[in-house]
N, C-alpha and C positions, 0 to 999 in steps of 0.2 A: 755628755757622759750619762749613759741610762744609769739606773738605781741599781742593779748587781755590781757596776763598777762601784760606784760610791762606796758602798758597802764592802768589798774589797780593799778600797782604797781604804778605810776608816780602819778597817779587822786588822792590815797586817802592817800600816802605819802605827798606830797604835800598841800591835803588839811588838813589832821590834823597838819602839820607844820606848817599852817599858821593860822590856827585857832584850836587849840589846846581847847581838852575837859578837863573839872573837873581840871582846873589849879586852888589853892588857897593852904589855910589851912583848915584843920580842928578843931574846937574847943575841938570839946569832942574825941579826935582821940584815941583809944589802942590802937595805933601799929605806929609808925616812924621807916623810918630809912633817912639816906642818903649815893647816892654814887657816884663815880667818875671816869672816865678815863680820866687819867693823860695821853694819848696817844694824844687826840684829847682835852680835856679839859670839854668833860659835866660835870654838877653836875646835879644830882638831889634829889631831898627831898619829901620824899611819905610818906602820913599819910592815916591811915585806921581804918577803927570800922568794928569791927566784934564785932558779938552777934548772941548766941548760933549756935555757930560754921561756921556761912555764914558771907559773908562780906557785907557790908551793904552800906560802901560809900570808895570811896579812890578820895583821892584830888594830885597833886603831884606842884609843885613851881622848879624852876632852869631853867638854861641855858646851850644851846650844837647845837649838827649840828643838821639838821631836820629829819634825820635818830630817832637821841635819843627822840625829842622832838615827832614826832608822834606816835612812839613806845611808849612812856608813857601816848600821849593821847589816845590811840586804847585800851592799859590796862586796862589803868582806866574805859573805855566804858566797858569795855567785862568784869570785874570781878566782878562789882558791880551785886550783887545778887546771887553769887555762894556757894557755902558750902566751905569748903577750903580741903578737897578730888578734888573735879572736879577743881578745879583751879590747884591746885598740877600738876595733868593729863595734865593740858592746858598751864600748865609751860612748861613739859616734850617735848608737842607737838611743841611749838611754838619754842623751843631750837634747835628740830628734822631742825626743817624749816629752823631757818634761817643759822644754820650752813651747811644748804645742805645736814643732811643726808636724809629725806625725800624732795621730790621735788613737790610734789603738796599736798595741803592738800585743798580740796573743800571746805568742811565742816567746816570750821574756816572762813568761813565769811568774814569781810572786816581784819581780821588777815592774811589774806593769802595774803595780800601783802605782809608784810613783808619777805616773801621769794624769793624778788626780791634782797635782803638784803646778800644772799648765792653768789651773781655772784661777791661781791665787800669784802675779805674777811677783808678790813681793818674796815668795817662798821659794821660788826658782832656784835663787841663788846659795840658799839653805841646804835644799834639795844635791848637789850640782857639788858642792863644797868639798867633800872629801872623794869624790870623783876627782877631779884637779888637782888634790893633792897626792892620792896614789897613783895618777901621772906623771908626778915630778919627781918620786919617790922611784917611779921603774926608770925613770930616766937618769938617779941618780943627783937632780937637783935639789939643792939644800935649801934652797932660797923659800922663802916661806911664801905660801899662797896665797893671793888675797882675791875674793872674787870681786873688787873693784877695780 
């Protein structure tokens, strides 16, 4: 990872940890889940409306390291308005990232920090966390997440 990613990776890790987007509830929510790693201790709780088949808003509520908390807020920025085919796609890519099998992805925007996320493997999972669970939320699974 040369030093402009670093630095990237640090600016908007960082900034969405501390000022975290689309934190709440949703009222008229289809889709919850909640999940947890018991490793490190996040929780979190992600509600979502989708209608005719795009996601329309996702809010997410909990507590963890700032890995988990900007990763849920970076989601929540970048899902809203997608179909849920291209979010699928953007699951797949963002998993590619941060577990290090792909190492640069340009084109994922301020998402591509998180793959500063691959150098620290215990963070992964941190990372990763409310991914899986606004997976199980568009799928309508209640069953709470765990990424163990």
């Amino acid at each position: 990872m040369n030093a402009n990613m670093k630095d990237l990776y640090q600016e908007v890790i960082l900034d969405h940890a501390k000022h975290p987007r689309n934190q709440g509830k949703l009222a008229d929510a289809t889709g919850h889940a909640d999940g947890f790693n018991p490793l490190c201790g996040d929780e979190i709780h992600i509600d979502v409306v989708v209608q005719e088949g795009r996601i329309q808003a996702v809010r997410f509520e909990g507590h963890g390291c700032a890995v988990s908390t900007a990763s849920a807020s970076l989601l929540a920025e970048q899902a809203q308005g997608m179909d849920l085919a291209s979010f699928e796609a953007l699951f797949g890519r963002v998993h590619d990232l941060v577990t290090g099998v792909v190492v640069s992805a340009d084109d994922l925007g301020k998402l591509e920090a998180l793959g500063g996320v691959a150098r620290f493997p215990m963070r992964v999972k941190c990372a990763i966390l409310p991914w899986h669970a606004i997976r199980a939320a568009l799928k309508g699974d209640d069953t709470p997440v765990s990424t163990e």
